[in-house]
Each structure stands twice: as C-alpha cells, then as structure tokens.
DSSP file (Angstrom, degrees, kcal/mol; ACC not computed):
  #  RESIDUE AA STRUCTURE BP1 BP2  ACC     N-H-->O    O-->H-N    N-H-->O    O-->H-N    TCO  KAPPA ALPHA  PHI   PSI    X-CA   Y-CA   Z-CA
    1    1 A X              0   0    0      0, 0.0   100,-0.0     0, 0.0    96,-0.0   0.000 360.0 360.0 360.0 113.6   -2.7  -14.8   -0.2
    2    2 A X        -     0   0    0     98,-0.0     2,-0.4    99,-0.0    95,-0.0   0.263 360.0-150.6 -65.0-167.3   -4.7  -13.8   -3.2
    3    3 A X        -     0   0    0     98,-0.0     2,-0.1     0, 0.0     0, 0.0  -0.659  26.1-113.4 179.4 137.3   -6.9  -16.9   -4.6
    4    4 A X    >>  -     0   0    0     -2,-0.4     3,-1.4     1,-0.1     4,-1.4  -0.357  25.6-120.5 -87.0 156.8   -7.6  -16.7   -8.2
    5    5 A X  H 3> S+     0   0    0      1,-0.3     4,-1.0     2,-0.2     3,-0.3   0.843 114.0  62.9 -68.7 -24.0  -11.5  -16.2   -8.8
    6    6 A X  H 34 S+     0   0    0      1,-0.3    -1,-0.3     2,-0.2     0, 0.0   0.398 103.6  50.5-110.9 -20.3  -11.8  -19.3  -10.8
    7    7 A X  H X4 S+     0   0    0     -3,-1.4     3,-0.5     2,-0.1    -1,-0.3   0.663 104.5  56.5 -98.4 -26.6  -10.7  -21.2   -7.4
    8    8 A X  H >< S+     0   0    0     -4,-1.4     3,-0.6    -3,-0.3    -2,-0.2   0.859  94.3  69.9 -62.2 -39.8  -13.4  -19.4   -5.2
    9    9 A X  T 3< S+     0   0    0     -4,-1.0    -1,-0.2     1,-0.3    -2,-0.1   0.486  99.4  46.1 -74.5 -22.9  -15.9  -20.7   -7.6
   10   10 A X  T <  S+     0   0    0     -3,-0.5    -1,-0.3     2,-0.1    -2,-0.2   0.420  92.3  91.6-112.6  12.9  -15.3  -24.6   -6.2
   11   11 A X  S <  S-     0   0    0     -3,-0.6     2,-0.1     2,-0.0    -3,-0.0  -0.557  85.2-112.3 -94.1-173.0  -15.5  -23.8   -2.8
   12   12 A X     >  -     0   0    0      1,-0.1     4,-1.5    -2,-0.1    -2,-0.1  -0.396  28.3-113.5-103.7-179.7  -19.1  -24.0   -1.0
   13   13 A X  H  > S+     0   0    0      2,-0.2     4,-2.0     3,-0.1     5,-0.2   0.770 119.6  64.7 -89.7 -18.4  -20.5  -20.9    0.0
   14   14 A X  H  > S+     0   0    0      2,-0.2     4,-2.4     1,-0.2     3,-0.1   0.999 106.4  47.0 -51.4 -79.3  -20.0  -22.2    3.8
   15   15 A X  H  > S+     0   0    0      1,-0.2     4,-1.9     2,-0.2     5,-0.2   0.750 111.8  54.6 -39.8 -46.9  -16.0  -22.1    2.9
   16   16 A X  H >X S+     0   0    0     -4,-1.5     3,-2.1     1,-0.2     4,-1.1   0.911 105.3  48.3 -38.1 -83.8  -16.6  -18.5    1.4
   17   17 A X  H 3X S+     0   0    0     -4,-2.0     4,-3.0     1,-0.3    -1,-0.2   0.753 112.0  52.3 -26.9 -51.0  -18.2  -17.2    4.3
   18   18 A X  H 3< S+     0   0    0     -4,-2.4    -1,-0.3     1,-0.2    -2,-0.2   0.919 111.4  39.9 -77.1 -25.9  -15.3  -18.5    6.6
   19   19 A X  H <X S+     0   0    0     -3,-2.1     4,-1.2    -4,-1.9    -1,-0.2   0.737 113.6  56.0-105.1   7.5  -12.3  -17.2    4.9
   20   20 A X  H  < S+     0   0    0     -4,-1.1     5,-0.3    -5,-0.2     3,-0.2   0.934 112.6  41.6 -63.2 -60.1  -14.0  -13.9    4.2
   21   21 A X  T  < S+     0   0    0     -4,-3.0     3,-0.2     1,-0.2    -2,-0.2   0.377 114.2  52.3 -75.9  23.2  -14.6  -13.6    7.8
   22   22 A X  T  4 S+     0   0    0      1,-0.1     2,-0.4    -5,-0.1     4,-0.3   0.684 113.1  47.3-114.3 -29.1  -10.8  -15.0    8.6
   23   23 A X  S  < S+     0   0    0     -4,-1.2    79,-0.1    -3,-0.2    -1,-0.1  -0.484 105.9  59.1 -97.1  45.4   -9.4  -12.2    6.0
   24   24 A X  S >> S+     0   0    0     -2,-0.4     3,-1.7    -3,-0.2     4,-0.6   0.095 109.4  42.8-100.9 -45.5  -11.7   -9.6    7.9
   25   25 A X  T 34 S+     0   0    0     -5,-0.3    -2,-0.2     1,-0.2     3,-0.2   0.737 102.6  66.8 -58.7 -11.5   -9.8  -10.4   11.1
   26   26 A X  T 34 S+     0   0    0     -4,-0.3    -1,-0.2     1,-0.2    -3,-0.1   0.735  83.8  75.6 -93.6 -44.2   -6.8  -10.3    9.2
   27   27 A X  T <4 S+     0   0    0     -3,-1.7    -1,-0.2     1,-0.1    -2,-0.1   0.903  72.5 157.4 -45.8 -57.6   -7.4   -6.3    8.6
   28   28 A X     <  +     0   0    0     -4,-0.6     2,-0.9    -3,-0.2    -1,-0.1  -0.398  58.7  10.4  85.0-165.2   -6.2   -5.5   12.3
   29   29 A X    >   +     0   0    0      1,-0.2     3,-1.1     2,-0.1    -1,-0.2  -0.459  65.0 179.5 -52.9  73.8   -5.0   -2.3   13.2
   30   30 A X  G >  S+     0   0    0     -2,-0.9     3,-0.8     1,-0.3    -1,-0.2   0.547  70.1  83.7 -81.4  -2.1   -6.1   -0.4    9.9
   31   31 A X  G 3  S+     0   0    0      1,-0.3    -1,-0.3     3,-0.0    -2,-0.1   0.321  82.1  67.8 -71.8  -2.7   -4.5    2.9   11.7
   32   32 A X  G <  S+     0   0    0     -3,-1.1    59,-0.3    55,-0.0    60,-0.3   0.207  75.8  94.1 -94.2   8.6   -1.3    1.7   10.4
   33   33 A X    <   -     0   0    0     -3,-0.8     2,-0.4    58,-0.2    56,-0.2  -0.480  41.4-173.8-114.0-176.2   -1.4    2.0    6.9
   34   34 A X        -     0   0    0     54,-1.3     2,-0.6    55,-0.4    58,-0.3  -0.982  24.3-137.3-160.4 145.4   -0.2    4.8    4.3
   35   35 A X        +     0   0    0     -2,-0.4     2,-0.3    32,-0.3    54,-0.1  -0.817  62.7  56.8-123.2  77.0   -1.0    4.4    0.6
   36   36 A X  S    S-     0   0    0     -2,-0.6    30,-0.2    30,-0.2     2,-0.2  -0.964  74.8 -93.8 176.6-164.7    2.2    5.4   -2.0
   37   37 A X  E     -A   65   0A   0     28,-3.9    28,-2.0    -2,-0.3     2,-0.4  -0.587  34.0-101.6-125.1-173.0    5.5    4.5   -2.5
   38   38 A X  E     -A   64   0A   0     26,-0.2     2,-0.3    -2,-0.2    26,-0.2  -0.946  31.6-168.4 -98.3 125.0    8.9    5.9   -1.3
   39   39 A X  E     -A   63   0A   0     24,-2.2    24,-1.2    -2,-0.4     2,-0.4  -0.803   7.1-154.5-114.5 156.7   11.1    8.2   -3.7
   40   40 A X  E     +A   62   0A   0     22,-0.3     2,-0.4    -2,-0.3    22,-0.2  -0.921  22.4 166.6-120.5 106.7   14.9    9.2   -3.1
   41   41 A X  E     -A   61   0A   0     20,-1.6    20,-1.0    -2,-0.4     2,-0.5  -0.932  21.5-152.4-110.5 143.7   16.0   12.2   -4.6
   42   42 A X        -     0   0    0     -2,-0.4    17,-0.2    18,-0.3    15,-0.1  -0.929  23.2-155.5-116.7 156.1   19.0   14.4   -4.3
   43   43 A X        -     0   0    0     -2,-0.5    15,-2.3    15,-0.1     2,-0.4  -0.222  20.0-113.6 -73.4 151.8   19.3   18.0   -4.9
   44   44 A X        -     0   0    0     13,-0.2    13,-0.1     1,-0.1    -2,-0.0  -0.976   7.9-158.0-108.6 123.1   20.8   21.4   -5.8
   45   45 A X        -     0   0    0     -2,-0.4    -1,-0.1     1,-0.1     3,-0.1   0.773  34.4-135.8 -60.2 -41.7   21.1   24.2   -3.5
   46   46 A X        +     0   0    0      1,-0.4    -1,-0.1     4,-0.0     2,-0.0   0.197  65.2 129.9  61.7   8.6   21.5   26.7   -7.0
   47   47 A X    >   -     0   0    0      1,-0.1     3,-0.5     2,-0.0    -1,-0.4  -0.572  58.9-141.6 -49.8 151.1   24.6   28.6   -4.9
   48   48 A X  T 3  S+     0   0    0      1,-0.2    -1,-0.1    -3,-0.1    -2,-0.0   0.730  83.5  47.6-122.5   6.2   26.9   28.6   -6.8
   49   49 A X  T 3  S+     0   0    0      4,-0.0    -1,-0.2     5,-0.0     2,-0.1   0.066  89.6 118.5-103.9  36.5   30.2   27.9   -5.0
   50   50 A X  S <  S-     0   0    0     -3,-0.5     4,-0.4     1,-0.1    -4,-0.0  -0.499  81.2-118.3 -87.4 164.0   28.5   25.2   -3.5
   51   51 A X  S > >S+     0   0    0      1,-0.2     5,-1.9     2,-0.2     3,-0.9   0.778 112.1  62.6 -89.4   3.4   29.6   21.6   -4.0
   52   52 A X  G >>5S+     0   0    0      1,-0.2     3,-1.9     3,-0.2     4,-1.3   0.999  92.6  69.7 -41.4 -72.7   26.1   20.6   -5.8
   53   53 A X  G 345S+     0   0    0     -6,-0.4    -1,-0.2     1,-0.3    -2,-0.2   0.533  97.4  45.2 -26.7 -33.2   27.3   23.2   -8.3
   54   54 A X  G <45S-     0   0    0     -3,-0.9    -1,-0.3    -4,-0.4    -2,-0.1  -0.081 135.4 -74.7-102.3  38.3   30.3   20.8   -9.6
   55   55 A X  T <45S+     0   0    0     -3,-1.9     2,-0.4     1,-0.1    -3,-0.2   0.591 100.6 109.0  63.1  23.5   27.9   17.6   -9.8
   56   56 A X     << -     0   0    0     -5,-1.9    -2,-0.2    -4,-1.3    -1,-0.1  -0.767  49.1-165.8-159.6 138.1   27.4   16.6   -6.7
   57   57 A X        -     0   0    0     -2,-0.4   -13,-0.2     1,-0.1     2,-0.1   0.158  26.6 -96.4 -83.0 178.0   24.1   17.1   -5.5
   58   58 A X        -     0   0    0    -15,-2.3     2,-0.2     3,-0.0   -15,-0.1  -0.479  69.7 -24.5 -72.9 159.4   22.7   17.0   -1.6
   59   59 A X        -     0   0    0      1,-0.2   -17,-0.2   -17,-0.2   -19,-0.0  -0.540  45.5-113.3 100.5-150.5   21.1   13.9   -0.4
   60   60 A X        -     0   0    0    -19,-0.3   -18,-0.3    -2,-0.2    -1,-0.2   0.018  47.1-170.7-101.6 127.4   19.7   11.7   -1.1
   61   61 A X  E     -A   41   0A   0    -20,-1.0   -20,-1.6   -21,-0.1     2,-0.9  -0.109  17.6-133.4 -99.6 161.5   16.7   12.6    0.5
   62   62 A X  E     +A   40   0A   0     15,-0.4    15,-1.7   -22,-0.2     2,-0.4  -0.619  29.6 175.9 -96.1 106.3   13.5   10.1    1.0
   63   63 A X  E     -AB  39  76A   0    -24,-1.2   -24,-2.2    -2,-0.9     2,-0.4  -0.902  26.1-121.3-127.0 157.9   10.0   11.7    0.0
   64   64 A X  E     -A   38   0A   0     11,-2.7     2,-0.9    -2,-0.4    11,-0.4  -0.628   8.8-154.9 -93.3 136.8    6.7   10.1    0.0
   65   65 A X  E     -A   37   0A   0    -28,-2.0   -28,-3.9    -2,-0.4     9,-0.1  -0.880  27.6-149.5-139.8  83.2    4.4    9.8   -3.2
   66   66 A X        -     0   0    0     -2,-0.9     4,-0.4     7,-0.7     2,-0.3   0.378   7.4-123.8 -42.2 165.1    0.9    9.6   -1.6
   67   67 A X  S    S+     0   0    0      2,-0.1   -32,-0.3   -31,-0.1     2,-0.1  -0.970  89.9  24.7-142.4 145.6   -1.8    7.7   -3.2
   68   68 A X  S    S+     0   0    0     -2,-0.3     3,-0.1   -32,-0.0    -1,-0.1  -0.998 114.2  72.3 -90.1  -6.7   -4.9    8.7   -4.1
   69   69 A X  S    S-     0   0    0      1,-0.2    -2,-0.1    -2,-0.1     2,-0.1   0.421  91.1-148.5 -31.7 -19.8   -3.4   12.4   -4.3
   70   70 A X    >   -     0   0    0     -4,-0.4     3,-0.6     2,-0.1    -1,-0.2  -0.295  29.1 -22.9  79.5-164.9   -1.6   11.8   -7.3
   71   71 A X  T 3  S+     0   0    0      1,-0.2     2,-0.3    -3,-0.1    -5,-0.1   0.072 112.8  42.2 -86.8-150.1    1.4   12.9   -8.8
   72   72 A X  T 3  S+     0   0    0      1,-0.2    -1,-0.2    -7,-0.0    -2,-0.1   0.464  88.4  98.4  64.9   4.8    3.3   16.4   -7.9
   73   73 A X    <   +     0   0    0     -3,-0.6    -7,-0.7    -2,-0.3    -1,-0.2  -0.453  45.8 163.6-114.6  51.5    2.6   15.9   -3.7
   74   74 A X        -     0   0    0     -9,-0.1     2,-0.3    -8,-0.0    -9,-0.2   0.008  22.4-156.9 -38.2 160.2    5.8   14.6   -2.9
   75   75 A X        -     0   0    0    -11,-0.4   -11,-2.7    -9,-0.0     2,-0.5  -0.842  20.0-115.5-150.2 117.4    6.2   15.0    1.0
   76   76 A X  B     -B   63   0A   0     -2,-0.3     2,-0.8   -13,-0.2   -13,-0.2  -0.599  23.1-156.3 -32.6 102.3    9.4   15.1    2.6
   77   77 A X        -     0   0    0    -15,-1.7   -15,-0.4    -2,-0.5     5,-0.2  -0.725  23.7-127.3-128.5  85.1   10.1   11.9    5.2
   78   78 A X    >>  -     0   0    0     -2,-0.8     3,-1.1     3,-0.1     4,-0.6  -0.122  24.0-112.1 -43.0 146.0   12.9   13.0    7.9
   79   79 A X  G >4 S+     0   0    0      1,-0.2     3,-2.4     2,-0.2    -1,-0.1   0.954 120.8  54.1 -42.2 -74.7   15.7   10.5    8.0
   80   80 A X  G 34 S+     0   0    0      1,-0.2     4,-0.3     2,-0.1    -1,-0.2   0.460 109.1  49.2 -35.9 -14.4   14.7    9.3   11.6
   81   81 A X  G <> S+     0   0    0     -3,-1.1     4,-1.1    -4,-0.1    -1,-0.2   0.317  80.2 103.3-125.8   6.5   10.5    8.4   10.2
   82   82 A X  H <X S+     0   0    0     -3,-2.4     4,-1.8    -4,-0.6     5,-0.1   0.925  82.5  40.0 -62.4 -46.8   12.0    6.4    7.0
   83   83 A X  H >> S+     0   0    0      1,-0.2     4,-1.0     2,-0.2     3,-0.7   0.985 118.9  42.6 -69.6 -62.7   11.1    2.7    8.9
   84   84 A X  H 3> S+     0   0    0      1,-0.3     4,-1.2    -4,-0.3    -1,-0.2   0.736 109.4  52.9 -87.4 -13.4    8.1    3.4   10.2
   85   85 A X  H 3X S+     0   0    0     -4,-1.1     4,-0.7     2,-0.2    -1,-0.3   0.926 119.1  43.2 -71.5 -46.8    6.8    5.4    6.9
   86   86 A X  H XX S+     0   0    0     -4,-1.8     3,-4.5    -3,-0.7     4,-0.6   0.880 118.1  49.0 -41.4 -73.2    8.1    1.4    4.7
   87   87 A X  H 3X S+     0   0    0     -4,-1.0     4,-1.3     1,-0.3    -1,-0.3   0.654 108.9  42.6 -47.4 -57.0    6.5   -0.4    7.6
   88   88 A X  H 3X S+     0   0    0     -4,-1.2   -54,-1.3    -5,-0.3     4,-0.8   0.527 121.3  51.0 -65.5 -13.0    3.0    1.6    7.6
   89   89 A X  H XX S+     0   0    0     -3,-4.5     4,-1.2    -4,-0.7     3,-0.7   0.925 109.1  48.8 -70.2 -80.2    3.4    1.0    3.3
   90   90 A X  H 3X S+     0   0    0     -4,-0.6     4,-1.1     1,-0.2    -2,-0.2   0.683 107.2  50.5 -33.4 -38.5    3.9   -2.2    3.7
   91   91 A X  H >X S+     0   0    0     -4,-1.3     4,-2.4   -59,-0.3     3,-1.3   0.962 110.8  55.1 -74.6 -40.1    0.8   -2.6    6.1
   92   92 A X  H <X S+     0   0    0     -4,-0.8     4,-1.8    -3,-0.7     5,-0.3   0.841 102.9  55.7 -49.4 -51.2   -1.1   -0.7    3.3
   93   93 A X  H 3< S+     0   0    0     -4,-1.2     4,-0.4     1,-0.2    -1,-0.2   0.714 109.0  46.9   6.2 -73.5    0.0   -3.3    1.0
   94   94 A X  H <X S+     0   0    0     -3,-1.3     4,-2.7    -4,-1.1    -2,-0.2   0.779 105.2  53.8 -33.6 -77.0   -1.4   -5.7    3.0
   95   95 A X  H  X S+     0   0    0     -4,-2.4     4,-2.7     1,-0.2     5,-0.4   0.978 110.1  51.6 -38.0 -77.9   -4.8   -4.2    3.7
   96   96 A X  H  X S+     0   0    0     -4,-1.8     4,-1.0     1,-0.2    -2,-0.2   0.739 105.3  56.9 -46.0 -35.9   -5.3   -3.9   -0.2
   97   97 A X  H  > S+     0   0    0     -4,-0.4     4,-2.0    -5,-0.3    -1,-0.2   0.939 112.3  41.6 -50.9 -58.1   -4.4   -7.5   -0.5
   98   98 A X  H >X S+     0   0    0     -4,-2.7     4,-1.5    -3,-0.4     3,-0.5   0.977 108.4  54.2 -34.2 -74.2   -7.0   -8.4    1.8
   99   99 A X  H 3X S+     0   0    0     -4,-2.7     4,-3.2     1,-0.3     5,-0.4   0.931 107.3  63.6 -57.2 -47.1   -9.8   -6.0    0.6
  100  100 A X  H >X S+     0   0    0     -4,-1.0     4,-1.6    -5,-0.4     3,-1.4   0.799 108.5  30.8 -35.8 -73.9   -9.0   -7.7   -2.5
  101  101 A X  H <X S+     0   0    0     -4,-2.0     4,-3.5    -3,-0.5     5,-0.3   0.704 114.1  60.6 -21.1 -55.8   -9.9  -11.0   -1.7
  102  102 A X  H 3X S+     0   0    0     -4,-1.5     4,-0.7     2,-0.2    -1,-0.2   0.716 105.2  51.4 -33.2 -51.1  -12.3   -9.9    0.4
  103  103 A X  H <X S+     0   0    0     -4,-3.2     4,-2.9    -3,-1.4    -2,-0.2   0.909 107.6  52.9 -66.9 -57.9  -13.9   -8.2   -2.8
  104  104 A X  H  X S+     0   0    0     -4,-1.6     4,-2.1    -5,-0.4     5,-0.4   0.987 104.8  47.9 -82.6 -32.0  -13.9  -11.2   -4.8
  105  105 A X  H >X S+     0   0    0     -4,-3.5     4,-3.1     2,-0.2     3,-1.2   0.992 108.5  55.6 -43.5 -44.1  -15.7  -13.8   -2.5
  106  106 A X  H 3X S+     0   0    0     -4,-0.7     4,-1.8    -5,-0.3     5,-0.4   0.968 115.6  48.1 -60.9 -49.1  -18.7  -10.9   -1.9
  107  107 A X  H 3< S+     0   0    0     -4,-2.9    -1,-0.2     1,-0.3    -2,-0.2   0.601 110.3  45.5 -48.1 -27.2  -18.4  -11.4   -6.0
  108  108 A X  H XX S+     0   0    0     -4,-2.1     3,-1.2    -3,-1.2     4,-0.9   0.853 115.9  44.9 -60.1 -53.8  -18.5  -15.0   -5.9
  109  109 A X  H 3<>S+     0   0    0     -4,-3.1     5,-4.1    -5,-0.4    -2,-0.2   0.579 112.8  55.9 -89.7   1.7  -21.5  -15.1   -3.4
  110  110 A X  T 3<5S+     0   0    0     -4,-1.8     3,-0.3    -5,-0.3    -1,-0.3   0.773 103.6  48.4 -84.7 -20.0  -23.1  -12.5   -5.4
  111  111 A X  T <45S+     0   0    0     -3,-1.2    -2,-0.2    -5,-0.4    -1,-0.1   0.801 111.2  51.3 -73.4 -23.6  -22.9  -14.4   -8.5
  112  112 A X  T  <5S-     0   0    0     -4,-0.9    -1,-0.3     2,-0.2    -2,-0.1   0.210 113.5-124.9 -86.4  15.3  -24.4  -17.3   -6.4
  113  113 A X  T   5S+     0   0    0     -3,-0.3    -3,-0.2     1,-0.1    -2,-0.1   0.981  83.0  99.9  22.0  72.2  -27.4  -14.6   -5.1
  114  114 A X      < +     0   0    0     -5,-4.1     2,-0.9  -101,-0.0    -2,-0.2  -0.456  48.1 175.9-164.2  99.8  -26.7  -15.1   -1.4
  115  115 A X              0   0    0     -2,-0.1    -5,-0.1    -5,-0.1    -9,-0.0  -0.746 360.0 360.0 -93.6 106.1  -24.7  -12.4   -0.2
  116  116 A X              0   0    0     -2,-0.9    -1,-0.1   -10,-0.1   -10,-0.0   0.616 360.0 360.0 -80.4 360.0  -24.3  -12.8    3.5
C-alpha cells in the first residue's frame, strides 16, 4: 500500500521509522522476483506449404520482456515455466511497491534531517 507523500508528512518520525522497518520485513525472499512483463506472440515457419502460410500462424507462444535490458531481448518462456515466470513478476511488482515507500519515508525523514 503506497501512502501518498503528503500523508507521511503528518506522521511522527517514531511512526516513520516503524512502518519503514515493517515494509523492510515485507521484502522477504527477494530471490523471487523477475523485472518485465509477459508477451504472446505467434509465428510463421516461412515454409511454404505450411499452414502458417494461409494465415494461420504457430502459437501463441509466451516470451519475456526483461527490464532493465530493454527492448529487442525477448526470451522464450516454455509452456510448463509460464506460472512461475507471472508469479516471480508479480513478486517483482511487489518489491518495487515497497522500495517505493520505503524511498519516500527515507525522503520524509530526510526532509526532517534525521535520517535513521
């Protein structure tokens, strides 16, 4: 749960402190996450008495579009590793929700000068 900065700014710096360090525990098991999204494309063999060839293509198959790598690194995601690739997205999600938060209290308590 994100908390607008403008709400950090009436809490005490005791309150700060505590839900920074309850959204540090929050991080967990940071060996779960993966940073992109999921794509589905399907394909064309180029044979050409194949059935691609009359407009309808192979797939569709699920590839991953890392982050910070950019665009153009597509990665291929076997049928069978599609849940656990979401799930490990989702935890990334997550993380970055956190850090967020995380970010703006140290910004709050910097603004206050007493970085803890």
């Amino acid at each position: 749960m994100i908390v607008h900065k403008t709400q950090l700014s009436i809490l005490s710096t005791r309150a700060l402190l505590t839900r920074r360090r309850g959204l540090a525990t929050r991080l967990g098991e940071v060996e779960q996450v993966l940073a992109g999204s999921l794509v589905e494309q399907t394909r064309r063999c180029g044979k050409p008495d194949c059935r691609c060839a009359d407009g309808e293509p192979h797939g569709p198959y699920v590839y991953l579009s890392p982050r910070p790598q950019g665009r153009g690194r597509l990665r291929y995601v076997p049928a069978d590793l599609v849940a656990a690739v979401r799930a490990r997205l989702r935890r990334g999600e997550q993380v970055q929700a956190v850090l967020a938060e995380i970010s703006a209290i140290n910004l709050e308590l910097l603004a206050r000068r007493d970085l803890n």
